[in-house]
N, C-alpha and C positions, 0 to 999 in steps of 0.2 A: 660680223655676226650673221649666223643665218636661219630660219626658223626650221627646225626638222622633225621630225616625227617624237623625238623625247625631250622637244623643249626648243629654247634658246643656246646655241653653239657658239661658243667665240672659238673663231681660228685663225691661224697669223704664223706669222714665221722666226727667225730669229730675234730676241729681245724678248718678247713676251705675246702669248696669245692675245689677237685681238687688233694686230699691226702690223703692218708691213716689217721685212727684215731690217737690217740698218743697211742705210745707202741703197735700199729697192721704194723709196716713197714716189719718186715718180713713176716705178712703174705699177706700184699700187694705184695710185691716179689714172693711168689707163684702165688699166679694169674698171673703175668706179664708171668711166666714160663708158665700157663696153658693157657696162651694166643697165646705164641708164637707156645706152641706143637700143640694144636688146630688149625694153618694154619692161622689165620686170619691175613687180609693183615698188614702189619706193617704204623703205624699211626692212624690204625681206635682206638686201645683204648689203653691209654699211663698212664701207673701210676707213680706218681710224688711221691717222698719223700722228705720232706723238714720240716721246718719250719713253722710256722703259719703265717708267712708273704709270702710265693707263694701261698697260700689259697687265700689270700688277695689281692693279686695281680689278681688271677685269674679271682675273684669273679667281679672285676672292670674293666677288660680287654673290650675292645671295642669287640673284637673276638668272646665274649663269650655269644651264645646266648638264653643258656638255664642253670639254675642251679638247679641240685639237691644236697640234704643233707640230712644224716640222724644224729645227735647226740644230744648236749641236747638244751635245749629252750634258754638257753642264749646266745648260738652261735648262734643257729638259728635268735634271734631276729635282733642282727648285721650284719646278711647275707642279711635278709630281707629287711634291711634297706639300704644299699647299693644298694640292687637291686628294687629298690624301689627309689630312685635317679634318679636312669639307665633305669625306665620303662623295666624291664627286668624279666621275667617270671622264677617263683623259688617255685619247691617243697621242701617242708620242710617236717620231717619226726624225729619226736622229743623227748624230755620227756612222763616219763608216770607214773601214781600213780593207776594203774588202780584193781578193789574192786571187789572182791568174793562174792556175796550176797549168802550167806545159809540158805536158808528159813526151816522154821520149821519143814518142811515132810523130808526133806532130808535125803538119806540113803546113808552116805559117806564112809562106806567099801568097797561097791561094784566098789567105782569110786575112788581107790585110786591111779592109774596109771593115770588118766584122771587126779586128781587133783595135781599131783607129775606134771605134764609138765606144766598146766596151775601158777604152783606157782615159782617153783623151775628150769626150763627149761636153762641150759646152766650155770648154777650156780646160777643162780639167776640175771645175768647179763641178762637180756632181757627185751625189752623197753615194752613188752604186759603185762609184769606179774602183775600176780595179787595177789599182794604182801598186799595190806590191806583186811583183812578178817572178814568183819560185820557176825558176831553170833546174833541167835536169844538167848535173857536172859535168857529164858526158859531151855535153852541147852548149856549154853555157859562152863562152865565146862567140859561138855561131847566133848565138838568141840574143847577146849581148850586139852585136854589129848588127843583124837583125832591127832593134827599138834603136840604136844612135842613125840607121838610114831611115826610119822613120818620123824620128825626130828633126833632122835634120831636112829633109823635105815635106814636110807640111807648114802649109802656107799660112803665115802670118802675117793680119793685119783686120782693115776693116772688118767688124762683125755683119755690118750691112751688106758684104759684098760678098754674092753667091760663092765667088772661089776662094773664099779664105774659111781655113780649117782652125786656126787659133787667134783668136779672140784676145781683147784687154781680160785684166781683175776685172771685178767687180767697182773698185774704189783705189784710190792712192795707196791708204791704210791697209787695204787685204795684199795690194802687191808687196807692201813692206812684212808684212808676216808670211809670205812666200819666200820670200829673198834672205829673211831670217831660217828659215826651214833648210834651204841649200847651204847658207854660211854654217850652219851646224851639222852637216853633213859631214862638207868636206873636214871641219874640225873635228869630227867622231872619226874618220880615218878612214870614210867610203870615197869611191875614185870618183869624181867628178867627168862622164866620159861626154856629156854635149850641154851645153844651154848656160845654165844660170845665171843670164844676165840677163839685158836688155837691147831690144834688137834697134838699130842703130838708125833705121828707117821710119819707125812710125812712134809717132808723138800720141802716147799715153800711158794707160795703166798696163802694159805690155810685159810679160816675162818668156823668154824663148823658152821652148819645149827642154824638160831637163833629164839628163837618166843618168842614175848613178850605179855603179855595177862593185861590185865586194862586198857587199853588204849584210850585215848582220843584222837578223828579226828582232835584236835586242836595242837596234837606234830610234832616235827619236823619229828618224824617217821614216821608218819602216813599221813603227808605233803609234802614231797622232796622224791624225786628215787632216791636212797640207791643203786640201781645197785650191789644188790648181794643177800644170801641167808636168809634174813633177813625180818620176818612173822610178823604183826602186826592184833591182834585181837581185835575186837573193838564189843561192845554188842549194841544191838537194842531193841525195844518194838515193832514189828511190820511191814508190808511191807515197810509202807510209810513213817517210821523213819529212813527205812533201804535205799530206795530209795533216800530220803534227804541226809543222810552219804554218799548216794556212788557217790552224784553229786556233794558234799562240796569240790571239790576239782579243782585244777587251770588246772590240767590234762582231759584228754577225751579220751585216745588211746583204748584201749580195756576194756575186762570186763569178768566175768560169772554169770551166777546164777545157782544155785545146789538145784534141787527139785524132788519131786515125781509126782510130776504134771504139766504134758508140756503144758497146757493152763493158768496156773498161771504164769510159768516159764514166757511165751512170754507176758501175761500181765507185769509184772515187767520189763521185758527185752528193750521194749519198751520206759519205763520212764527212762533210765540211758541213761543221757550224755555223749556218746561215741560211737566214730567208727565204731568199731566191740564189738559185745560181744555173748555170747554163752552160751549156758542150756545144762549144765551136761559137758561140754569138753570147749575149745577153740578153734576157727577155726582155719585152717590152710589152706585154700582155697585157691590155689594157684590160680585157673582160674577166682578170685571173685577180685572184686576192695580193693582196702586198704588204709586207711584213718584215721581219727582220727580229732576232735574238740577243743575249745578251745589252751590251750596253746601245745599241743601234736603235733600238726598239720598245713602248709598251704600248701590247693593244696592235690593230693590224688595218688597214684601208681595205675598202672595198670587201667585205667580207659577208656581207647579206646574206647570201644565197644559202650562206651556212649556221647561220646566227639564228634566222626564220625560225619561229618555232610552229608556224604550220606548216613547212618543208616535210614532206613525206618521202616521195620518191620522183625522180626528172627524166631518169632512161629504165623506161620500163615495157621489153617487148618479150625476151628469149631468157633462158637462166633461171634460177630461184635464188633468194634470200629466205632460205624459211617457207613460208607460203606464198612468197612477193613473186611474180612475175617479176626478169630483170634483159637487160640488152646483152649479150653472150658478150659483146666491148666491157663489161663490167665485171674486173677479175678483182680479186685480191693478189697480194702477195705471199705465192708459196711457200719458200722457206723463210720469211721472217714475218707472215699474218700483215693485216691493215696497215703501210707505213705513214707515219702522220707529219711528214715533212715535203713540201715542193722539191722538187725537182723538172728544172725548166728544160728547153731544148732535147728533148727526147727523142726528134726525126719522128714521132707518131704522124702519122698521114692516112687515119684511120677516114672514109667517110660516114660523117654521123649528122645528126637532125639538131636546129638549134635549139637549145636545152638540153641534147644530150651532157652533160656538165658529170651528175656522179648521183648516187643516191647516198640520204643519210638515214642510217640502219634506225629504224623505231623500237624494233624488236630483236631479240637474240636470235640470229640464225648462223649460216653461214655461206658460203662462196667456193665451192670445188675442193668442202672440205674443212676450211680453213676458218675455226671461229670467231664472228663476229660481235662487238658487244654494241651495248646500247649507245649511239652518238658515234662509232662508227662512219667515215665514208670511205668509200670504197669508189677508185676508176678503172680504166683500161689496162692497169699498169701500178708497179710498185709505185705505192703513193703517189698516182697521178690521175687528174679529172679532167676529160677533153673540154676544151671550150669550142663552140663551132663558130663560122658566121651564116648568113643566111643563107647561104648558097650550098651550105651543107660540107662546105671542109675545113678542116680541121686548122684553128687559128694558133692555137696555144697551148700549154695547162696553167691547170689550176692544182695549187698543194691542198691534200687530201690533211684533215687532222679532227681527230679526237675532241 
């Protein structure tokens, strides 16, 4: 728990708010250690290990007056529901199926360290990845040998040892629901083209890198977080077949598209159902909000900046909103007005001052035309808000919304 501005917070991870994930209690014991050496007063944040039932207890506690969580969607929905009883305010922060769109220009040699973190990131155990990967037909062979030389040379073993790129599970039990997720594969009738097994060298919770290529958006692989290093390549005919695949899904947390052309990229980027997503990398914007739609998500991290309700205006030199003085960097978007969706990786390289972030409209005006309504924000850019660092260039964005 931790004391914050609207009360008492319990936050926690898989199992129930309030505790550590299952099979993460030792490294919730580190924190509590990093807690203590760090000076902070004792009470302000207290990690519990328990049970699934002091989650649950906590989650119900009259005390308790804000809940976060982050694990998967079906614990999430039970927490929701509870707090939801309780009139009781609860981010969620959840599952994720989230689609690599590869459009046809793509030149994926150059970005194969960009694409090793956006797929493969921590073992593959990570809620953003972008673990199903629509190929265009045209190339799917080539994209296909592409992720099996991929797979096949990254290095496995030690997590402690700087040159190793895949890591154990988590636990015994997560690798056997790994290993479950591949034997259902190949029985659904996807090719098994490298991995699903166990690499013959190192003694643990290990599963070799896997990719399955035939694959229909209708399997259960292609369907459910697998939560590990396990690649599902799915073929397309086209943007808009590609865009329909990567929204078929109950998920919404992140995304990428991978192109040679960053005006198509951010058309496409656009139409996908999701949170965050990113042309050529995955964001990692620390200074930007984070979120996620449908079942991935309720409620958003990091989102202050916009929540504020003395937030007035943050880039205010050149331009008008109405009567506002604004930074000429602060456009809307022409043919479709305010868009109220992130959209990451844009190549902006604009330099701006920190705080230049985005203004949120108080009053009705407009932007080069284009009107704006009350709660409005507006960036540089179709739905996008620069974040700087201090040195005045441009780190990230930030999704602009309503």
């Amino acid at each position: 728990m931790e004391i914050v501005p609207g009360g008492v917070r319990a936050l926690g991870r898989e199992g129930f708010p309030g505790r550590g994930a299952l099979g993460d209690d030792l490294t919730f014991a580190l924190l509590a250690e990093a807690v203590a050496t760090a000076g902070i007063p004792a009470g302000v944040i207290n990690v519990l290990t328990n049970g699934s039932g002091l989650g649950a207890y906590l989650v119900s506690h009259p005390d308790i007056d804000k809940i976060s969580f982050t694990g998967s969607t079906e614990v999430g929905r039970e927490i929701a529901g509870r707090a939801g009883r309780l009139l009781r305010p609860v981010t969620l922060e959840l599952g994720g199926k989230s689609a690599a769109l590869i459009l046809d220009d793509a030149d994926l040699a150059p970005l194969t360290d960009a694409l090793f973190f956006a797929f493969l990131l921590n073992n593959g155990q990570t809620c953003f990845a972008s673990t199903r990967i629509l190929a265009p037909r045209s190339r799917y062979d080539e994209v296909v040998g592409f992720y099996e030389a991929l797979a096949k040379g990254a290095v496995v073993g030690d997590a402690l040892d700087p040159g190793t790129q895949i890591g154990p599970m988590v636990s015994a039990r997560h690798r056997s629901t790994v290993e479950r997720y591949i034997q259902r594969g190949v029985a659904d009738g996807a090719k098994l083209v490298t991995g699903g097994g166990r690499p013959k060298s190192e003694a643990g919770w290990f599963v070799t890198p896997t990719v399955f290529a035939d694959v229909d958006n209708s399997l259960a692989i292609a369907r459910e977080e697998i939560f590990g290093p396990v690649l599902s390549i799915i073929a397309y005919d086209g943007d808009d077949e590609a865009i329909r695949i990567a929204n078929d899904s109950e998920y919404g947390l992140g995304g990428t598209v991978w192109t040679s052309d960053s005006e198509r990229g951010q058309r496409v980027a656009r139409q996908v159902q999701t949170g965050t997503i990113g042309i050529n990398h995955y964001p990692t914007d620390l200074g930007a909000p984070y979120g996620g739609v449908k079942g991935s998500v309720s409620g958003g991290e990091l989102q202050a900046v916009y929540d504020a309700e003395d937030l007035r205006e943050v880039a205010a030199r050149a331009g008008r909103i109405g009567e506002r003085e604004l930074d000429p960097l602060v456009r809307a978007d022409h043919e479709d007005g305010p868009y109220c969706r992130g959209v990451g990786g844009l190549g902006v390289d604009h330099p701006v001052r920190l705080g230049d972030l985005a203004v949120l409209v108080r009053d009705h005006g407009e932007v080069d035309g284009v009107p704006l309504r009350l709660g409005d924000v507006v960036g540089p850019g179709p739905g996008v808000a620069l974040t700087a660092d201090r040195d005045g260039r441009h780190l990230g964005v930030a999704p602009t919304r309503r």
